[in-house]
N, CA, C and O atoms as CSV, one atom per row, in Angstrom:
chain,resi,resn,atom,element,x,y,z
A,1,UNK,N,N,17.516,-7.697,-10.255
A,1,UNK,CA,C,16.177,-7.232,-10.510
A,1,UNK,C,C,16.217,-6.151,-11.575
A,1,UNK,O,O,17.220,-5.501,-11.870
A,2,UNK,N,N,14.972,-6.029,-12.135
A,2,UNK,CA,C,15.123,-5.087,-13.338
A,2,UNK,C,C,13.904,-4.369,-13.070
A,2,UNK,O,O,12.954,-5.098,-12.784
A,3,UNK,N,N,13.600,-2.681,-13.095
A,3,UNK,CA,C,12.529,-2.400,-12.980
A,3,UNK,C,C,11.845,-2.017,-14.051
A,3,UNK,O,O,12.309,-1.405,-15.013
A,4,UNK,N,N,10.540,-2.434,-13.872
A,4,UNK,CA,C,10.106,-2.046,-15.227
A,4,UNK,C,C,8.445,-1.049,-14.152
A,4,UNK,O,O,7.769,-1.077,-13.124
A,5,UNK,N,N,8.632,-0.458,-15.229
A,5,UNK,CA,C,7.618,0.542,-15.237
A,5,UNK,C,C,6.353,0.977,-15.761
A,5,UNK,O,O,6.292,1.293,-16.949
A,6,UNK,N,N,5.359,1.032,-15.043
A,6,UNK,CA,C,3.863,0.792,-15.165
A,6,UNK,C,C,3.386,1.975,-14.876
A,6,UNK,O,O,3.914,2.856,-14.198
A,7,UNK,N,N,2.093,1.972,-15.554
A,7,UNK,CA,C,1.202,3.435,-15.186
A,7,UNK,C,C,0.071,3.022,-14.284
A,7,UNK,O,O,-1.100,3.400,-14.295
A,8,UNK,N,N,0.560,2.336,-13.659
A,8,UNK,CA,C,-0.678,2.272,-12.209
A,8,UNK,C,C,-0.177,0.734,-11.656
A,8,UNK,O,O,0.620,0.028,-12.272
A,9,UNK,N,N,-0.720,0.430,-10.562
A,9,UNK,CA,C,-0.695,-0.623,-9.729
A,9,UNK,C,C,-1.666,-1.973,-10.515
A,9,UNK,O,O,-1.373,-3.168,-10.549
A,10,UNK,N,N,-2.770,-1.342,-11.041
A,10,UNK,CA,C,-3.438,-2.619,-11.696
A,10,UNK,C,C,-3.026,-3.056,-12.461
A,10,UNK,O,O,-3.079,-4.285,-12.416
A,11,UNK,N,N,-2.358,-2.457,-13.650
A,11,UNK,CA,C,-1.643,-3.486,-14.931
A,11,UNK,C,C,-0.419,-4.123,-14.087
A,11,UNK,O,O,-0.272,-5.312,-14.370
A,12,UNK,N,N,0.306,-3.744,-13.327
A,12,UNK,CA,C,1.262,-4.176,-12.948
A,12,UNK,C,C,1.064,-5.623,-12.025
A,12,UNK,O,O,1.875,-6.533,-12.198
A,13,UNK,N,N,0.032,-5.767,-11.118
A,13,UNK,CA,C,-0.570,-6.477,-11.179
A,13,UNK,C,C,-1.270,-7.730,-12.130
A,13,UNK,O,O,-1.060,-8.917,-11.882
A,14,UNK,N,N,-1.846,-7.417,-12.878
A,14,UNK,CA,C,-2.412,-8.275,-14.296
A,14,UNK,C,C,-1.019,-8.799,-14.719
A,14,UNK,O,O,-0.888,-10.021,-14.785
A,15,UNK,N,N,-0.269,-8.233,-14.929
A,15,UNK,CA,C,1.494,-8.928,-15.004
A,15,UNK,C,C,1.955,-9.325,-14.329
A,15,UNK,O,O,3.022,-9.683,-14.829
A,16,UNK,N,N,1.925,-9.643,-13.109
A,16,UNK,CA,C,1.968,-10.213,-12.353
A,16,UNK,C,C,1.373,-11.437,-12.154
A,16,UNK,O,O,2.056,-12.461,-12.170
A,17,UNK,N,N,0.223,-11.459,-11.973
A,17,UNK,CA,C,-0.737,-12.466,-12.148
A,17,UNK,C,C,-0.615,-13.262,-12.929
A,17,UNK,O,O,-0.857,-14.439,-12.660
A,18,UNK,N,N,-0.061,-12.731,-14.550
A,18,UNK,CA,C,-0.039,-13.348,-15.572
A,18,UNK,C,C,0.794,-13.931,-16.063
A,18,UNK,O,O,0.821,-14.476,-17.166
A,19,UNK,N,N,2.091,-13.815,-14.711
A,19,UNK,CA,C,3.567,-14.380,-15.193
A,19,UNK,C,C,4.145,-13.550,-16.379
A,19,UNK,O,O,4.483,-14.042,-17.455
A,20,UNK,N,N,4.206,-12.413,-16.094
A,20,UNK,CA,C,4.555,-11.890,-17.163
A,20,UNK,C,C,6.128,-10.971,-15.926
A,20,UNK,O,O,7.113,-10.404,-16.399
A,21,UNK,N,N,5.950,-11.069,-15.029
A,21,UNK,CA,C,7.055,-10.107,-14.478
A,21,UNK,C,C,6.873,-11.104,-12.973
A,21,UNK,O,O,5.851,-11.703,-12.636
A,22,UNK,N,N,8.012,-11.061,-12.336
A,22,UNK,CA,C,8.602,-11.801,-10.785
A,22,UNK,C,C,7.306,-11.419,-9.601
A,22,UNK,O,O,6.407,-12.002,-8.995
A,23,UNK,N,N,7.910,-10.002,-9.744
A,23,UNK,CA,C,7.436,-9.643,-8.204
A,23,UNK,C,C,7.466,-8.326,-8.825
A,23,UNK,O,O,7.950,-7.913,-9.879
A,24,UNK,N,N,6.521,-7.538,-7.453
A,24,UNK,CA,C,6.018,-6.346,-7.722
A,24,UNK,C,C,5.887,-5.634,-5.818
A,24,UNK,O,O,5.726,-6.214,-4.745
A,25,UNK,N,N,5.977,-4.851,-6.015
A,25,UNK,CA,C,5.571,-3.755,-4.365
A,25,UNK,C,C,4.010,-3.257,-4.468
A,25,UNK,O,O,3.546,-2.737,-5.482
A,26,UNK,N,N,3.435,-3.445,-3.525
A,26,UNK,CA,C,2.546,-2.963,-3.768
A,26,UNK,C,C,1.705,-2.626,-2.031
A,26,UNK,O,O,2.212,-2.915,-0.948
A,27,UNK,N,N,0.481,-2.027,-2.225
A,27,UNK,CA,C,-0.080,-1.934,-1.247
A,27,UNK,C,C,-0.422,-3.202,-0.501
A,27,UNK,O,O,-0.750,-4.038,-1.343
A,28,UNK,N,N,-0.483,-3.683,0.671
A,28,UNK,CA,C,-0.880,-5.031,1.346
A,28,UNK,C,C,-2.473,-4.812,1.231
A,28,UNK,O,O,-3.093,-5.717,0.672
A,29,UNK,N,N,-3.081,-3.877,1.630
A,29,UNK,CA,C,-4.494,-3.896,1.449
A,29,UNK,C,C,-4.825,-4.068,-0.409
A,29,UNK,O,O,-5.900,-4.638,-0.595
A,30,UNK,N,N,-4.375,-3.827,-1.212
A,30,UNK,CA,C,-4.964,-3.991,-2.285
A,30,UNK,C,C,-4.887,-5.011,-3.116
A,30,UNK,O,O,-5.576,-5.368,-4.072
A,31,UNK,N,N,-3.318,-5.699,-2.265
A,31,UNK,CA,C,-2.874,-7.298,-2.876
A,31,UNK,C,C,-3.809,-8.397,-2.070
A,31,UNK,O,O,-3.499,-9.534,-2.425
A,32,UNK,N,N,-4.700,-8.382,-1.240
A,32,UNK,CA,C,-4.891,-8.873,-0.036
A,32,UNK,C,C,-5.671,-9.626,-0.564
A,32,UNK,O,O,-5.222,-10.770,-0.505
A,33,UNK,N,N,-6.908,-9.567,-1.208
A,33,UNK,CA,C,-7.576,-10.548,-1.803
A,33,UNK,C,C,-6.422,-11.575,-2.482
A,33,UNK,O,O,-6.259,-12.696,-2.001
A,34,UNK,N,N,-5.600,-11.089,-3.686
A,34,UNK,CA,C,-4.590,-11.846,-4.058
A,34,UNK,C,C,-3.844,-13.016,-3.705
A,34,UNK,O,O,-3.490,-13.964,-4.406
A,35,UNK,N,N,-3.641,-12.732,-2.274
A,35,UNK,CA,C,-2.750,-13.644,-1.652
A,35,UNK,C,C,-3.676,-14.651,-0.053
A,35,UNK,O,O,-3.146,-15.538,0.617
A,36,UNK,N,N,-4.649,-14.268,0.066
A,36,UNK,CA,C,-5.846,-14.853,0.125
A,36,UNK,C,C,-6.177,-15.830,-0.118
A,36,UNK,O,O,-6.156,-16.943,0.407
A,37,UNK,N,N,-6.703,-15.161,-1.470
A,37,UNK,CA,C,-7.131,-16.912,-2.515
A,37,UNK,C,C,-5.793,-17.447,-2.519
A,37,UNK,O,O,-5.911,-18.672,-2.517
A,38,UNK,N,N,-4.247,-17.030,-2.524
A,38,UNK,CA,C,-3.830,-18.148,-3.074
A,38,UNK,C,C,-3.240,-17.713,-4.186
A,38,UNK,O,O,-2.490,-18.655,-4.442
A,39,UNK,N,N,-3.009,-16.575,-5.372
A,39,UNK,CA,C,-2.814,-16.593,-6.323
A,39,UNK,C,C,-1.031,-16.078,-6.024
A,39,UNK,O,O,0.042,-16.392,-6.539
A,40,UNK,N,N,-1.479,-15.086,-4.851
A,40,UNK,CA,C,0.279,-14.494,-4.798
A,40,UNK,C,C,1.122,-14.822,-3.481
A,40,UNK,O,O,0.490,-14.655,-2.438
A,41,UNK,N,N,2.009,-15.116,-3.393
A,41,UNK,CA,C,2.861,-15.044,-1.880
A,41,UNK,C,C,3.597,-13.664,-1.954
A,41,UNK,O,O,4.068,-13.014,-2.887
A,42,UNK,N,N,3.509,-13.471,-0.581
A,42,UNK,CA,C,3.859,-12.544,-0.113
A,42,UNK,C,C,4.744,-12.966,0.571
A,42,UNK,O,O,4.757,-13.945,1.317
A,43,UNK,N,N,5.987,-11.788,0.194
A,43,UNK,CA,C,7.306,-12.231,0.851
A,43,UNK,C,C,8.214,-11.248,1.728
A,43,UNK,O,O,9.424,-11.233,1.958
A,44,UNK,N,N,7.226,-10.490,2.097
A,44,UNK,CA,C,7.356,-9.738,3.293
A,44,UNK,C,C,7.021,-8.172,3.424
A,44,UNK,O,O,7.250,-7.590,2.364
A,45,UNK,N,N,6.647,-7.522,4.219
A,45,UNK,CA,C,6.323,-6.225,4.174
A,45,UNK,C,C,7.083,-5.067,4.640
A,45,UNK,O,O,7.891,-5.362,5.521
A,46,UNK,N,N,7.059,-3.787,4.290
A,46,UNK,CA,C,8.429,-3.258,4.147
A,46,UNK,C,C,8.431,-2.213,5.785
A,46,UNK,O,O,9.380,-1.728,6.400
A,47,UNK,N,N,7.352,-2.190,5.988
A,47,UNK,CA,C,6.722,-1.812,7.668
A,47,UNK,C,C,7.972,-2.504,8.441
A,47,UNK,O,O,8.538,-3.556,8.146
A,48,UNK,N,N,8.290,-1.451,9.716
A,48,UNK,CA,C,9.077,-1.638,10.420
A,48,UNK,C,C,8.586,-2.787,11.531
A,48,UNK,O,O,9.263,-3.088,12.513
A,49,UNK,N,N,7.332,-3.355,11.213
A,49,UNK,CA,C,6.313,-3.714,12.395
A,49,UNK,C,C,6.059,-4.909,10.951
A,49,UNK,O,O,6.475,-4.708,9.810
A,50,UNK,N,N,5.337,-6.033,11.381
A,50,UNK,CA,C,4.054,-6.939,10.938
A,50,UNK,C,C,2.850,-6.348,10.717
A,50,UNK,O,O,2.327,-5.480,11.416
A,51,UNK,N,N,2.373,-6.907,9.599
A,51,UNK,CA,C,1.099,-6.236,9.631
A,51,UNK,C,C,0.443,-7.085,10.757
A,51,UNK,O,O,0.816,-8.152,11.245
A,52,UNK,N,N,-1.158,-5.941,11.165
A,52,UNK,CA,C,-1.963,-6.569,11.632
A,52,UNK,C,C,-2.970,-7.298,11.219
A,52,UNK,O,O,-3.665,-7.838,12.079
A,53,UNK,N,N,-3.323,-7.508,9.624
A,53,UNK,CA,C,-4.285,-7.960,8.804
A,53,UNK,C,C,-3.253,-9.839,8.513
A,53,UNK,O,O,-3.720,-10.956,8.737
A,54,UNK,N,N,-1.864,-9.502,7.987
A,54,UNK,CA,C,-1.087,-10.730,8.030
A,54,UNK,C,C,0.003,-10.646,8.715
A,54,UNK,O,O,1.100,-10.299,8.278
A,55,UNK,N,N,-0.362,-11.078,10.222
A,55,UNK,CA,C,1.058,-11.388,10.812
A,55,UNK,C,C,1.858,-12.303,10.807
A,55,UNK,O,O,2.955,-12.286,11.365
A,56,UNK,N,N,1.291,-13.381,10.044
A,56,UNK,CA,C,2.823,-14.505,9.074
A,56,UNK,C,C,3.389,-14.007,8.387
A,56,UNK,O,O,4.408,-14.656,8.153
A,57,UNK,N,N,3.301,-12.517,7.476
A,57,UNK,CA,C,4.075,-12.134,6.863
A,57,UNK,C,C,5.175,-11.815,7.727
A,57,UNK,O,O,5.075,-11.603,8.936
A,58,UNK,N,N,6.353,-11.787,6.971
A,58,UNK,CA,C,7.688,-11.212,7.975
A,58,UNK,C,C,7.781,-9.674,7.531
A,58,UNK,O,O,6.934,-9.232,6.754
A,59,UNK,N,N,8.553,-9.062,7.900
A,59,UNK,CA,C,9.229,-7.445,7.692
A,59,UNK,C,C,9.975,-8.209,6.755
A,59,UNK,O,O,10.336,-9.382,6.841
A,60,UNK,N,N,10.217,-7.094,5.534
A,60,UNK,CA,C,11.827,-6.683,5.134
A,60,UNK,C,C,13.206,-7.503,5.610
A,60,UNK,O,O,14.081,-8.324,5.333
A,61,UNK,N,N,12.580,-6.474,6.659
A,61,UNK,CA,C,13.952,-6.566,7.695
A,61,UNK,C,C,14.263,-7.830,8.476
A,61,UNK,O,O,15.395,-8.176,8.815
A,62,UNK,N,N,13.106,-8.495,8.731
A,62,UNK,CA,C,13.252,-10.290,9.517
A,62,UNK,C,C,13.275,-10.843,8.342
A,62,UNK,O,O,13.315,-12.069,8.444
A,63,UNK,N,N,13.269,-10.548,7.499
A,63,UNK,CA,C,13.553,-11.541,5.902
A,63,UNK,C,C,14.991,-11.494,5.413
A,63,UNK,O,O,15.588,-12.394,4.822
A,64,UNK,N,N,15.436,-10.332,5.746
A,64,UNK,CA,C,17.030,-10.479,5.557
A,64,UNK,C,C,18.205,-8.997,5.193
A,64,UNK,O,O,19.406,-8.808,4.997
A,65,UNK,N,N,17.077,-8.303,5.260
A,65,UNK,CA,C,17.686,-7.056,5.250
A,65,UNK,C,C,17.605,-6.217,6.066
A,65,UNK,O,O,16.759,-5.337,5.907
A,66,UNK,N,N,18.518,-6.205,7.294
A,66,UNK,CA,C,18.114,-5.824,8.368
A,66,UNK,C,C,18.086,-3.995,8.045
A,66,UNK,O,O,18.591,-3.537,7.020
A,67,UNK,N,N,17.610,-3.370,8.791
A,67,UNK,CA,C,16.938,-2.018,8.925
A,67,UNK,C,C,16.213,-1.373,8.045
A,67,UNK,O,O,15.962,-0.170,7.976
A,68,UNK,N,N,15.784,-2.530,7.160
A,68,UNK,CA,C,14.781,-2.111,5.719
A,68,UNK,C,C,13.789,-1.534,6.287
A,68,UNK,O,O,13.673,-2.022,7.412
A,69,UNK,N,N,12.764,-0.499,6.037
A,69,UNK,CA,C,11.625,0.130,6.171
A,69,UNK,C,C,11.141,0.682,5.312
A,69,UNK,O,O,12.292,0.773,4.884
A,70,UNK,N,N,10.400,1.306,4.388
A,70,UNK,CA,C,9.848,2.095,3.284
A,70,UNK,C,C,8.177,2.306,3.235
A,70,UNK,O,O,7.538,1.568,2.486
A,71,UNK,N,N,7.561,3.196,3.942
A,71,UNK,CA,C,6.348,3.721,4.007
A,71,UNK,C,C,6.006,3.866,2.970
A,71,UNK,O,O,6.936,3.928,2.166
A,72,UNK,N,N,4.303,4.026,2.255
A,72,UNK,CA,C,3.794,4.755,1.461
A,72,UNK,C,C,3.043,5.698,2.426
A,72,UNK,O,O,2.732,5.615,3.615
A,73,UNK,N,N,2.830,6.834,1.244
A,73,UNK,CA,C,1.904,8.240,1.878
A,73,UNK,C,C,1.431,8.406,0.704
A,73,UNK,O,O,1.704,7.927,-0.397
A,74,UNK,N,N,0.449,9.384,1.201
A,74,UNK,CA,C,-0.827,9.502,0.130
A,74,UNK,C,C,-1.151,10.962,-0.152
A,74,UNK,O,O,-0.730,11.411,0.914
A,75,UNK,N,N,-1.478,11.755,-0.640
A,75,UNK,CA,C,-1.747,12.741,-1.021
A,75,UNK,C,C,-3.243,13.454,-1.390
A,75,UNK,O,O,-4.157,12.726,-1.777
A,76,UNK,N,N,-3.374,14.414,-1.299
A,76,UNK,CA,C,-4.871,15.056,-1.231
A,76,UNK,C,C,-4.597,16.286,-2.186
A,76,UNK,O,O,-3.639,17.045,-2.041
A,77,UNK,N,N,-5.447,16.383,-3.068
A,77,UNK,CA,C,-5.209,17.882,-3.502
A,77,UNK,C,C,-6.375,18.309,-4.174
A,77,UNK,O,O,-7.226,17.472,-4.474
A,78,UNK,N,N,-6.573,19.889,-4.536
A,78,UNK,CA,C,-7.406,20.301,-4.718
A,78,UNK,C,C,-6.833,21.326,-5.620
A,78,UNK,O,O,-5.845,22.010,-5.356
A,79,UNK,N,N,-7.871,21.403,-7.232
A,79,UNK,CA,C,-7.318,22.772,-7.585
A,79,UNK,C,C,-6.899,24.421,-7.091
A,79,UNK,O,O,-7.486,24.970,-6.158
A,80,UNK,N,N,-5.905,25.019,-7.801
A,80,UNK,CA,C,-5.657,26.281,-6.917
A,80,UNK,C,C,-6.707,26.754,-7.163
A,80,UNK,O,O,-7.278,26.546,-8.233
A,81,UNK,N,N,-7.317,27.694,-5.966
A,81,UNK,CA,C,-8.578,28.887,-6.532
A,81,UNK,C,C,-9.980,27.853,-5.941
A,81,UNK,O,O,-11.131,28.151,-6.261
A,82,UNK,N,N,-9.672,26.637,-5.060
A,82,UNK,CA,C,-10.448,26.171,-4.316
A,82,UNK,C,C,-10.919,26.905,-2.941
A,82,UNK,O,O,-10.135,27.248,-2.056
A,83,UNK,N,N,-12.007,27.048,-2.917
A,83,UNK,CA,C,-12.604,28.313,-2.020
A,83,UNK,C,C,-12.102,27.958,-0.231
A,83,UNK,O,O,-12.367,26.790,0.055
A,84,UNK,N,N,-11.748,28.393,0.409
A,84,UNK,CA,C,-11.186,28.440,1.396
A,84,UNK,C,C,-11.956,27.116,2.683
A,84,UNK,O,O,-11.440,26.330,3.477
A,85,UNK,N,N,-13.312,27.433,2.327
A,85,UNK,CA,C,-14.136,27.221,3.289
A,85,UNK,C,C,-14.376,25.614,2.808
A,85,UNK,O,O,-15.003,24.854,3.546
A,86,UNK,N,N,-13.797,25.134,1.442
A,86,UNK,CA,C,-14.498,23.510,0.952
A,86,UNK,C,C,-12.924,22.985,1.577
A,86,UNK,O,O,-12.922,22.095,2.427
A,87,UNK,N,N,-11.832,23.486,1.183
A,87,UNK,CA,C,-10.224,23.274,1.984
A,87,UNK,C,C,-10.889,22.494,3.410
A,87,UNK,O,O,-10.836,21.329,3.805
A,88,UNK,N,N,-11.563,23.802,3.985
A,88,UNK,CA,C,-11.644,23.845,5.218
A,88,UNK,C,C,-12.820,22.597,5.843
A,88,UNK,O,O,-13.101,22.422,7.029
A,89,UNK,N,N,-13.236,22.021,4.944
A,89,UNK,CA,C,-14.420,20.672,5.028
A,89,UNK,C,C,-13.904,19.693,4.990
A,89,UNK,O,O,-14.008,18.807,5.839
A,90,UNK,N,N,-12.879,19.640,3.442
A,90,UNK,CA,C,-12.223,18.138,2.927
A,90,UNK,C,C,-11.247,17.967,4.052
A,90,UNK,O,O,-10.967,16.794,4.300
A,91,UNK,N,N,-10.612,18.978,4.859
A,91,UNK,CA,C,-9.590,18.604,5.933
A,91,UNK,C,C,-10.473,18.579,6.955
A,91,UNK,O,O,-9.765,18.535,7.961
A,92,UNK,N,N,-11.878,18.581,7.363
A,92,UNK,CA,C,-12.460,18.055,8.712
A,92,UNK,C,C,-12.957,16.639,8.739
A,92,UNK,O,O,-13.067,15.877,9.700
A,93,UNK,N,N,-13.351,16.377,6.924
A,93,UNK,CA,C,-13.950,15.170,6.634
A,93,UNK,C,C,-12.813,13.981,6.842
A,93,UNK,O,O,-12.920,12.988,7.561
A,94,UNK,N,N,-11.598,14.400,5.934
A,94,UNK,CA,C,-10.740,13.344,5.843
A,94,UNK,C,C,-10.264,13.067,7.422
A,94,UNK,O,O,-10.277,11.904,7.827
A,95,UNK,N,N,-9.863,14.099,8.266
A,95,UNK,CA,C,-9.356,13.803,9.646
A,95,UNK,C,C,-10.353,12.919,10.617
A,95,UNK,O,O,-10.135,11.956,11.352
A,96,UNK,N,N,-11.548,13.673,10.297
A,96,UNK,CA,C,-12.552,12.171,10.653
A,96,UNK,C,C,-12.249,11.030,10.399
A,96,UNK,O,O,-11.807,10.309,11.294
A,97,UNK,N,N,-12.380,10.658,9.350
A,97,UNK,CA,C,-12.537,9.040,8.590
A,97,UNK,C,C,-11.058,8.886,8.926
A,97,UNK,O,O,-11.179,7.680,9.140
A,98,UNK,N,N,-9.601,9.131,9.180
A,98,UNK,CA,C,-8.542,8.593,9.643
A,98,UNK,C,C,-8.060,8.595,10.726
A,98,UNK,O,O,-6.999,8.041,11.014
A,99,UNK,N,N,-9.010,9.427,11.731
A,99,UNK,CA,C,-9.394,9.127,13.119
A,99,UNK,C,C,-10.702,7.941,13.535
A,99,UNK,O,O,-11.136,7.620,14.641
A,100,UNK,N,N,-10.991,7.595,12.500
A,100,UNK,CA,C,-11.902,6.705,13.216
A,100,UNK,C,C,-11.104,5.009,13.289
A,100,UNK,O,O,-10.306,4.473,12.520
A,101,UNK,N,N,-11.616,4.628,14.308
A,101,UNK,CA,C,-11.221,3.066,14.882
A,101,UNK,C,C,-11.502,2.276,13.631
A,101,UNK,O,O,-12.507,2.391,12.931
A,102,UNK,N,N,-10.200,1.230,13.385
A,102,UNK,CA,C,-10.131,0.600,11.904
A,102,UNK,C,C,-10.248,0.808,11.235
A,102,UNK,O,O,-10.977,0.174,10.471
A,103,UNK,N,N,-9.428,2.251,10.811
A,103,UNK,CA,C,-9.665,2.849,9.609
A,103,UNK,C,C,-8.046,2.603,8.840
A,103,UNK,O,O,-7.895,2.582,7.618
A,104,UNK,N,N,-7.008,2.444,9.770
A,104,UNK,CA,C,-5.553,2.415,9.866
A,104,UNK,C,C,-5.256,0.958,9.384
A,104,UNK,O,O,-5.811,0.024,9.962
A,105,UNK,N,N,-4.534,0.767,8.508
A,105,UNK,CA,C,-4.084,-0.716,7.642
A,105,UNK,C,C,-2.631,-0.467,7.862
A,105,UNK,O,O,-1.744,0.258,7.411
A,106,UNK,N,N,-2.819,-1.556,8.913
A,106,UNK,CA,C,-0.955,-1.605,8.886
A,106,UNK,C,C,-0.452,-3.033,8.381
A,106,UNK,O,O,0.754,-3.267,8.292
């Protein structure tokens, strides 16, 4: 494999799509339409678990590399000199919306 390197998930994608490159990693929720219709196979997810959106997909790891796992995480930020009290909103708002039921894409 050779990596080649992109400035975002969508061109990398569009190259993808376009036969321009193999395979690519990407989010399962954002490839999901993709492989849906039909345009991409998916050849397994890197979750220690199946997803719950495609559980024909296999793991990583039931594909052939056993103890493969590799999470994404996401990040939040706010300029420095952001007033204490909006901190103190965007972390009540966001904990909401990732506490709420089906909000979690595994």
């Amino acid at each position: 494999m050779v990596h080649v390197p992109y400035k975002g998930a969508a061109p990398a994608m569009t190259d993808l799509l376009g036969n321009h490159v193999n395979m690519m990693f990407d989010f399962l929720s954002a490839a999901s339409p993709q492989i849906k219709s039909g345009k991409l196979r998916a050849l397994g997810v890197t979750s220690s678990t199946r997803s719950d959106i495609f559980p024909d997909i296999p793991t990583i790891a039931e594909a052939g590399l056993p103890g493969y796992e590799m999470l994404g995480y996401f990040g939040v930020f706010a300029r420095a000199g952001t007033p204490p009290e909006v901190i103190e909103r965007l972390n009540r708002e966001i904990a909401a919306v990732v506490n709420t039921a089906g909000i979690r894409v595994n």
